[in-house]
C-alpha positions in Angstrom: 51.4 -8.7 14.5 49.5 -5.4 13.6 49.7 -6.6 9.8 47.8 -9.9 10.9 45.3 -8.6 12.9 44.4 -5.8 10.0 44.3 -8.2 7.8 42.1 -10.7 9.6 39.8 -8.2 10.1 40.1 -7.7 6.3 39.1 -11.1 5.9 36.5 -11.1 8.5 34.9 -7.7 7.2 35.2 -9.2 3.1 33.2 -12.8 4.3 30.3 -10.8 6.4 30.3 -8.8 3.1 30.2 -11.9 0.8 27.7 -13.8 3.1 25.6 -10.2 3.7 24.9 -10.2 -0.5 24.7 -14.0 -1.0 22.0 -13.6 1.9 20.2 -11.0 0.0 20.1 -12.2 -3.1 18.7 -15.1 -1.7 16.3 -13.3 0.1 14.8 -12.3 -3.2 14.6 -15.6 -4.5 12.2 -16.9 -1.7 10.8 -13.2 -0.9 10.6 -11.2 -4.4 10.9 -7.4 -4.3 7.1 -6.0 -3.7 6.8 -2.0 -4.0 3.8 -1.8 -2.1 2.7 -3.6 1.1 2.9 -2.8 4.8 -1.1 -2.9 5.1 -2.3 -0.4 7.7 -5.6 -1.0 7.2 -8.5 -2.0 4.3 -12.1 -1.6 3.6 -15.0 -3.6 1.6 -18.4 -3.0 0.4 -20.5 -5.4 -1.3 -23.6 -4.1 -3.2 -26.4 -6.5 -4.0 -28.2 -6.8 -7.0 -26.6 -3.6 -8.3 -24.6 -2.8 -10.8 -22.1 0.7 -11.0 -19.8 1.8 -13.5 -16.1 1.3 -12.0 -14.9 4.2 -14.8 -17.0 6.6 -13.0 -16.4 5.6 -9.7 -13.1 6.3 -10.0 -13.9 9.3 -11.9 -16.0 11.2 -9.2 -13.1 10.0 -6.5 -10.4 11.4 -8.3 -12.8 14.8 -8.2 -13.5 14.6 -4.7 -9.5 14.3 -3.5 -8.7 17.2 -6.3 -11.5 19.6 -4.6 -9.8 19.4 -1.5 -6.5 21.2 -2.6 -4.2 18.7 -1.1 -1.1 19.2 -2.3 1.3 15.8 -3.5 -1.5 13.8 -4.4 -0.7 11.5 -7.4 -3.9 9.6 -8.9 -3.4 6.8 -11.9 -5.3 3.9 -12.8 -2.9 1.1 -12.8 -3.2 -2.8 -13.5 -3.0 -5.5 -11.2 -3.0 -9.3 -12.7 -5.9 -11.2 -10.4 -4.3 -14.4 -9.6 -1.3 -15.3 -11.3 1.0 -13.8 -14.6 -1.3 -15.8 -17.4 -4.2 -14.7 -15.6 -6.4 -11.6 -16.2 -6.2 -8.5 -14.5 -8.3 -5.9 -13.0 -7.8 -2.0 -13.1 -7.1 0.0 -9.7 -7.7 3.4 -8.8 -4.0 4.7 -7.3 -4.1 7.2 -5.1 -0.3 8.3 -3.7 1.1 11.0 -1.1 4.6 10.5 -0.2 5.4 6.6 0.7 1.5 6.2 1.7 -0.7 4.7 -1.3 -4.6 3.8 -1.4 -5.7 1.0 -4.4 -9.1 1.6 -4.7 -11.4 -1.5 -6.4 -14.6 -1.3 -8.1 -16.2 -4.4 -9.8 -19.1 -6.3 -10.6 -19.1 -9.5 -8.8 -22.3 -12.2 -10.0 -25.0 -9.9 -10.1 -23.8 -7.5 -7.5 -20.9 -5.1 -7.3 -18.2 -4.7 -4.5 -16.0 -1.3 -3.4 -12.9 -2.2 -2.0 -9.6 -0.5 -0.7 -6.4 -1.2 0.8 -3.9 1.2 2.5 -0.3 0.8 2.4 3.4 1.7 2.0 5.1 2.2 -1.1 8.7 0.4 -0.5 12.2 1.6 -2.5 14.3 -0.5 -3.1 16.5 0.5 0.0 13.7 0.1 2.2 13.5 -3.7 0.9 17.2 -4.2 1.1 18.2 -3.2 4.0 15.4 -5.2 6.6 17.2 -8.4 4.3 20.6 -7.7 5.6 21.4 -10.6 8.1 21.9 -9.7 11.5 21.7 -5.5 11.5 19.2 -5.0 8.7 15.9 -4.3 10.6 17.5 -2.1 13.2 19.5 -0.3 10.6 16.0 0.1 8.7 14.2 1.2 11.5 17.3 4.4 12.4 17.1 4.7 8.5 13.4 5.0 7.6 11.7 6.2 10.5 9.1 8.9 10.6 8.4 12.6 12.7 5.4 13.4 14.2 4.5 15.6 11.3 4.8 13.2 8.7 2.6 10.6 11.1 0.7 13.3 11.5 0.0 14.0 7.5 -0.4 10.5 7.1 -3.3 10.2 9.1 -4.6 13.3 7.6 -4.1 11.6 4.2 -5.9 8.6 5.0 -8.9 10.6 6.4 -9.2 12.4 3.3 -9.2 9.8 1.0 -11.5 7.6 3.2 -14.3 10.6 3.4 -13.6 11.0 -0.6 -14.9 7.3 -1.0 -17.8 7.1 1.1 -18.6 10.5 -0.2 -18.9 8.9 -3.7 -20.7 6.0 -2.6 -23.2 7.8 -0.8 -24.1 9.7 -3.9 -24.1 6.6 -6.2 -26.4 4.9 -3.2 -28.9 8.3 -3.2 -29.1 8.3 -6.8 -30.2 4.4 -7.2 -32.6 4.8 -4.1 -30.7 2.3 -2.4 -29.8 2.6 1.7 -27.0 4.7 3.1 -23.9 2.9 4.4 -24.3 2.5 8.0 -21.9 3.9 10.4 -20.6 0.3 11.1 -20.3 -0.2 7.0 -18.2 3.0 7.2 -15.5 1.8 9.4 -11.9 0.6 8.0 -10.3 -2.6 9.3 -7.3 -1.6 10.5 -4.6 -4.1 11.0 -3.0 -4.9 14.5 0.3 -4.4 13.3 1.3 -3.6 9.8 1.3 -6.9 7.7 3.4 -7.2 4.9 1.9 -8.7 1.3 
């Protein structure tokens, strides 16, 4: 009887195996792997009838963050296809500390030109597969991957650093073409009610 029962809960724990990974893989299928999203919040900026260059934009950011002495801080351009694999893409300013990552945007759109950014999570691997594993996979996640104070904390202090490091930029660029200051509304980010997942 003890060899039965050890053996059907053989069986039981090999098909919640089987049906954990076919679940997963699946999961990919309809949901592909992303390594960043989570969005915590986002900001825009269009500019009209003016024209900046996006090399030095990202340029003068990069100084600003690298006067401030933060230590952690990993800054790349990257590239990020606009629409779809066969069509073109536009170049990103990255800005990374820890799992928290800005992509700063600067182009020319008709005759104008528009500042963007979006604020996010990096995601592992581990923190995509586990939330996919059926019926313990998002409270497993949440004991796996969740945050101290502190490193809330230096999050928030992240964020604020970048944020001032962009306006900062801008307001020079605005002084130096004459044009008006970004208002105090302009200056706020759109946070997101939750954190929304692209």
């Amino acid at each position: 009887m003890e060899d039965f029962l050890i053996s059907l809960l053989k069986g039981i724990i090999g098909v919640f195996l089987l049906f954990g990974t076919l679940w997963v893989f699946i999961s990919f299928l309809f949901s592909p792997r992303k390594t960043f999203g989570l969005i915590h919040s986002r900001w825009h900026k269009p500019f009209d009838s003016v024209q900046f260059s996006a090399k030095e934009f990202y340029s003068e950011i990069e100084q600003a963050i690298k006067k401030r002495e933060v230590s952690g801080i990993k800054i790349d351009s990257v590239t990020h296809v606009n629409y779809n694999l066969l069509s073109s893409s536009r170049e990103y300013l990255q800005i990374r500390r820890d799992d928290s990552m800005f992509l700063v945007c600067a182009a020319p759109f008709g005759t104008g030109f528009f500042i963007s950014w979006w604020l996010g999570k990096t995601i592992s691997l581990w923190e995509d597969i586990v939330p996919r594993i059926p019926l313990i996979g998002k409270g497993l996640a949440y004991l796996m991957f969740s945050k101290t104070f502190y490193q809330m904390d230096t999050e928030t202090m992240f964020k604020e650093m970048v944020q001032q490091s962009v306006l900062e930029v801008i307001d020079g660029m605005t002084n130096a073409k004459g044009l008006r200051g970004l208002s105090e509304l302009e200056r706020r980010p759109i946070d997101m009610p939750e954190s929304r997942r692209i």
